[in-house]
matplotlib code that plots the C-alpha trace (Angstrom):
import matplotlib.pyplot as plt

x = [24.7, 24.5, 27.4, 29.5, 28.2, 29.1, 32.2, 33.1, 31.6, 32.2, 36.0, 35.2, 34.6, 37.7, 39.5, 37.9, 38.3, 41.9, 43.0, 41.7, 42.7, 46.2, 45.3, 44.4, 47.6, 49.7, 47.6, 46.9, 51.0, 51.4, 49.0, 49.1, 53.1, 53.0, 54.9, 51.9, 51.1, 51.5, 53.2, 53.5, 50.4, 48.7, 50.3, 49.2, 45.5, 45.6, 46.8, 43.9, 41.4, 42.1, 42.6, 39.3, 37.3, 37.4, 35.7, 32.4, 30.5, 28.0, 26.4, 24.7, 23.1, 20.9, 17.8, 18.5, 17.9, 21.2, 21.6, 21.6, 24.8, 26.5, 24.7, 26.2, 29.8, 29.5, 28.1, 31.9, 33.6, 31.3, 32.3, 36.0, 36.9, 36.0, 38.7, 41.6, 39.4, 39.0, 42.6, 43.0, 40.6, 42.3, 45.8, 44.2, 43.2, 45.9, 48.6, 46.1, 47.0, 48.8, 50.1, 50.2, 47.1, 46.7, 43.1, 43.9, 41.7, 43.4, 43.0, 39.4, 38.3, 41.0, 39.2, 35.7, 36.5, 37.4, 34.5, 32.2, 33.7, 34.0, 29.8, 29.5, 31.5, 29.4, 26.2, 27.7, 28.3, 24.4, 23.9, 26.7, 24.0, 21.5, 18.6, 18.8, 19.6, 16.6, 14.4, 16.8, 17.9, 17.0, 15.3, 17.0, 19.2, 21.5, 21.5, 22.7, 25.2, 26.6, 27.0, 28.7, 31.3, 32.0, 30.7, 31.6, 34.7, 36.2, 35.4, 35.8, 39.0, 40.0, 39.1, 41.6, 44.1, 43.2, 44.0, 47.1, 48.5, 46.8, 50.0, 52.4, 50.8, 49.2, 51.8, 49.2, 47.7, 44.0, 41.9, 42.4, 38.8, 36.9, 38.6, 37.8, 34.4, 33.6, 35.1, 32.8, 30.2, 30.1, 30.4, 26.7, 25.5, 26.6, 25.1, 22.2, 21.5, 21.9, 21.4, 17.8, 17.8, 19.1, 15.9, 14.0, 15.4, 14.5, 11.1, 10.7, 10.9, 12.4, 15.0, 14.2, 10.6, 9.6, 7.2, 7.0, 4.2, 3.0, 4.7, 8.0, 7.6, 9.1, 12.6, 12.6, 12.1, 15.1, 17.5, 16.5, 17.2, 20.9, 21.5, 21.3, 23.8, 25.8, 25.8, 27.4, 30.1, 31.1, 30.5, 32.9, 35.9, 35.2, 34.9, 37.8, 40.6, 39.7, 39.3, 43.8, 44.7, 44.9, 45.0, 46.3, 49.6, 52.4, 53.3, 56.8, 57.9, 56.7, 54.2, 53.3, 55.9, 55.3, 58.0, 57.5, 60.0, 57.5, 57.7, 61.6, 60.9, 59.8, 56.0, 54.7, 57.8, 59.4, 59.7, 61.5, 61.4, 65.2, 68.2, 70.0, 68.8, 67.9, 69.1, 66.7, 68.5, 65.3, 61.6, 58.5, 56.8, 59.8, 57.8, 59.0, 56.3, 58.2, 57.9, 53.9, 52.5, 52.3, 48.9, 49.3, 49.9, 46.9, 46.9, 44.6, 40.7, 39.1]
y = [-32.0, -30.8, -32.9, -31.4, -27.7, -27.6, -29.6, -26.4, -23.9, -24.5, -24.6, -21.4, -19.8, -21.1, -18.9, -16.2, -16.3, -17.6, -14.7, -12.5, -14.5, -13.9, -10.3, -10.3, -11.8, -9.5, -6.5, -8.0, -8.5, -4.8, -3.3, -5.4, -4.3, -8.9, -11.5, -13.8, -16.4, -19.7, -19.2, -22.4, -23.5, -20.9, -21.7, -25.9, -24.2, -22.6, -25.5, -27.9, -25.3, -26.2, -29.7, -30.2, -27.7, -29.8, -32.2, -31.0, -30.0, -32.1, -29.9, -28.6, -31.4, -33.0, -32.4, -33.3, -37.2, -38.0, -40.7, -40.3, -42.1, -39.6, -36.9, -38.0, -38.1, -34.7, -33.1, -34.7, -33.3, -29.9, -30.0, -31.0, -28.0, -26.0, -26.8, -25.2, -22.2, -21.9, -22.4, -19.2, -17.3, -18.2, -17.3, -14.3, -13.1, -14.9, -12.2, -9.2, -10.5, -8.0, -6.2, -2.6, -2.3, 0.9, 1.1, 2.6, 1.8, -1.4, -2.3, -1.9, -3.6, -6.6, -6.8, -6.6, -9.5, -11.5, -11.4, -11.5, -14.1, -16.0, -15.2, -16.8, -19.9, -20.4, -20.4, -22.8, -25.0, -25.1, -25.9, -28.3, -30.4, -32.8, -32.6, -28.5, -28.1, -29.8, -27.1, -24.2, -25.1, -22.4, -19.9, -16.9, -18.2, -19.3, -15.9, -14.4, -17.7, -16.9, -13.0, -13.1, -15.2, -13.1, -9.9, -9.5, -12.0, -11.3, -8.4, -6.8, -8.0, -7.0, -3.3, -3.7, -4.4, -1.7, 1.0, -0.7, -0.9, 2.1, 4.6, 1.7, 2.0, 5.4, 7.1, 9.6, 9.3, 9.1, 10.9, 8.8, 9.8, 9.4, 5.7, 4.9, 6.5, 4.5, 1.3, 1.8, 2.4, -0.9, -2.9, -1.6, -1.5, -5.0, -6.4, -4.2, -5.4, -9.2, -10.3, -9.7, -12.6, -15.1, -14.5, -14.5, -18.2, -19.5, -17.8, -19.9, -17.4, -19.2, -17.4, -16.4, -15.3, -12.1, -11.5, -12.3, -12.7, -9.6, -11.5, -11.0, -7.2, -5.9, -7.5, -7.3, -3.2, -3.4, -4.7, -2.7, 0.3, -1.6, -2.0, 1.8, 2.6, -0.4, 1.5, 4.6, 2.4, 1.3, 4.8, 6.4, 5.3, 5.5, 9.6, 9.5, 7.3, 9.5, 12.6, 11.5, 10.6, 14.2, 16.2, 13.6, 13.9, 12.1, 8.8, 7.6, 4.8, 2.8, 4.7, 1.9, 0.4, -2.7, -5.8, -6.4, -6.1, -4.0, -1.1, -0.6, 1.0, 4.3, 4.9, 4.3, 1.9, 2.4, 0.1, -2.5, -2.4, -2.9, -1.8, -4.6, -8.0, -7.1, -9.2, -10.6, -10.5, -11.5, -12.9, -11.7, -10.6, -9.1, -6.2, -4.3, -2.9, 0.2, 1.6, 1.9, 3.0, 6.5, 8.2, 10.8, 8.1, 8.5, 12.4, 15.3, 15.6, 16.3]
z = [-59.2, -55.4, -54.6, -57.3, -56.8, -53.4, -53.2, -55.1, -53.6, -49.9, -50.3, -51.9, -48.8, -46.8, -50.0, -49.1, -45.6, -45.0, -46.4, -43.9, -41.2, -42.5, -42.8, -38.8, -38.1, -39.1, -37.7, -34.4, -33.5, -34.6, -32.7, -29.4, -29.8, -29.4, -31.2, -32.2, -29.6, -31.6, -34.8, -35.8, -34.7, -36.0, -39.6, -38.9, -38.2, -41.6, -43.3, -41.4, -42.4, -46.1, -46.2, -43.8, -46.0, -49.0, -47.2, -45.0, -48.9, -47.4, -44.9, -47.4, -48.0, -44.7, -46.3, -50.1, -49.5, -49.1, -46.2, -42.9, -42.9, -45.2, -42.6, -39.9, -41.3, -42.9, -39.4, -37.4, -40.3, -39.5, -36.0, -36.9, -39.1, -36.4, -34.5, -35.9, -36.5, -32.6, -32.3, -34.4, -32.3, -29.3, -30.7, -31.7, -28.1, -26.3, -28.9, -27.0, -23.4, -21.4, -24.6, -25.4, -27.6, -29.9, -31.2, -34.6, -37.7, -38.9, -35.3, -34.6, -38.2, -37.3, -33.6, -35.5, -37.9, -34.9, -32.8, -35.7, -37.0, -34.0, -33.5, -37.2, -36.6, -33.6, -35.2, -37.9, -35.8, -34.9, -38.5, -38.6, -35.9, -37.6, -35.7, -35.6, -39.4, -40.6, -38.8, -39.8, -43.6, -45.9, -43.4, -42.6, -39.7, -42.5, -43.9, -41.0, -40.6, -44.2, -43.6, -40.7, -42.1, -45.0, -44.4, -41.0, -41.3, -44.2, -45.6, -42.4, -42.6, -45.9, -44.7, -41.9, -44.1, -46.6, -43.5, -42.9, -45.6, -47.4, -46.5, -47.7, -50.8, -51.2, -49.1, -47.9, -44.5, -44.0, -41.0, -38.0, -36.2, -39.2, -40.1, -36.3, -36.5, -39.5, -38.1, -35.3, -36.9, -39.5, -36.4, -34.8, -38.6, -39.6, -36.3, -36.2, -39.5, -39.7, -35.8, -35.7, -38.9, -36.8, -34.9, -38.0, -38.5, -35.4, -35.7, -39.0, -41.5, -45.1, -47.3, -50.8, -50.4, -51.9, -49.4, -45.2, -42.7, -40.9, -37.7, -38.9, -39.7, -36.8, -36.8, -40.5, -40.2, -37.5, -40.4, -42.4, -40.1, -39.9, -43.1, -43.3, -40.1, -42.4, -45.4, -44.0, -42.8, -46.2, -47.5, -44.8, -46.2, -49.8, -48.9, -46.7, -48.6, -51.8, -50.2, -48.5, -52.1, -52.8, -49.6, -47.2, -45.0, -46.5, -45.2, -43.4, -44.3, -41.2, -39.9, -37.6, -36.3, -37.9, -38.5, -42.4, -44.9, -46.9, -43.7, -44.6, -48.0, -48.8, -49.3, -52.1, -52.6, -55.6, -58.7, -57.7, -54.1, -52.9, -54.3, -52.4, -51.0, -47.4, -44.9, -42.0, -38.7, -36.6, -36.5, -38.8, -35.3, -33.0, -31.7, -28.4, -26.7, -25.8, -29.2, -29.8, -33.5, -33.3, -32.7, -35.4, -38.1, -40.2, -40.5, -40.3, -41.1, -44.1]

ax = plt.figure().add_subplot(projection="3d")
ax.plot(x, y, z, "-o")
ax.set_aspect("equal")
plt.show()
């Protein structure tokens, strides 16, 4: 049944994630005012990520009985998948050399997800090692594992591109100090919040208990301190987006700057999008860093 459950379930994560990595593709080019470095191997990356997903379920598994054999096999695998995943990273930083960076919103979520998922992919790769997994499984070093990868990956991530493309699809601006405030501020909260478990892990507190050793009281009062600074950074926006829907600035139709097809139609775009079949005269990521997005592009404050 474990085999089955998480040859599901793991792949499920990759879904989750590759998403986002798509998301902080198309941000990062747009506000580094950078083509992306590596298309093409950034797209092989992606496509490595999914096939070698479907095939590290066993993980999982090091200390469910299965052989040692299997063990090992599944911990190269580990290591494996984490290859294209650093070739991301690196194309990620290599697009942010000596570019033009703007640190809008949709910038500062996008440069979040990276680092914290770079941080989470790090730490699973002390999981993906035999010998350390065996004292780790099921304490709360995985819980911090798991939550940086999607809560600090992806749905970091998925805010970023909520910003961006919030005047595409609103057209209304939202506060720009607010959405960097709040940006800011999940960053500190998410860290503050699930760092100190990693130390909980190694300390040899388990998972799932309703109840922890007086030992582990102090970190545990320090995440919960974070989770509250975390809170207000998902709350933020919920007040802010609402608050543009009705008293926001409206949008241009390319407020940033970007490339996309979607930035040559009005905001919101109407029904069916374009009244002719545009014609692409140049690449996806053709930015000039002479035109930067503009600094006013997300409106006035609430």
């Amino acid at each position: 049944f474990q085999h089955l459950f998480w040859f599901s379930s793991h792949p499920a994560v990759y879904i989750m994630v590759l998403p986002a990595m798509g998301i902080a593709s198309e941000i990062i080019p747009c506000f580094a005012r950078n083509p992306v470095f590596g298309y093409r191997t950034m797209a092989y990356a992606i496509i490595a990520i999914a096939v070698i997903g479907f095939l590290v379920w066993g993980h999982h598994m090091f200390v469910s009985g299965q052989s040692v054999y299997a063990g090992l096999v599944f911990s190269i695998l580990s290591y494996l998948v984490a290859i294209p995943s650093a070739i991301k990273v690196f194309n990620w930083t290599a697009t942010l050399y000596k570019g033009r960076i703007a640190f809008d919103a949709p910038m500062l979520y996008a440069l979040g997800f990276v680092g914290l998922f770079m941080f989470g992919g790090m730490s699973g790769l002390i999981l993906a090692a035999l010998a350390l997994d065996v004292q780790l499984t099921d304490t709360y070093f995985v819980v911090a594992h798991f939550h940086y990868i999607m809560v600090g990956g992806s749905v970091t991530a998925y805010l970023a591109g909520l910003h961006f493309w919030w005047p595409k699809i609103t057209g209304r601006l939202y506060p720009a100090r607010w959405a960097q405030f709040a940006a800011v501020l999940l960053f500190l909260g998410f860290n503050f919040t699930f760092f100190p478990q990693y130390l909980l892990g190694i300390a040899g507190m388990p998972r799932r208990y309703h109840e922890y050793a007086p030992q582990f009281t102090t970190l545990n009062v320090l995440s919960s301190a974070g989770a509250v600074v975390l809170a207000l950074g998902y709350l933020l926006p919920i007040v802010y987006l609402a608050w543009s829907l009705r008293r926001g600035a409206r949008a241009p139709a390319n407020p940033w700057h970007a490339t996309g097809l979607e930035w040559t139609t009005p905001s919101p775009p109407p029904t069916h999008n374009f009244a002719t079949t545009p014609i692409v005269s140049e690449g996806p990521y053709a930015y000039p860093q002479d035109v930067a997005p503009e600094p006013a592009a997300a409106g006035t404050s609430p």
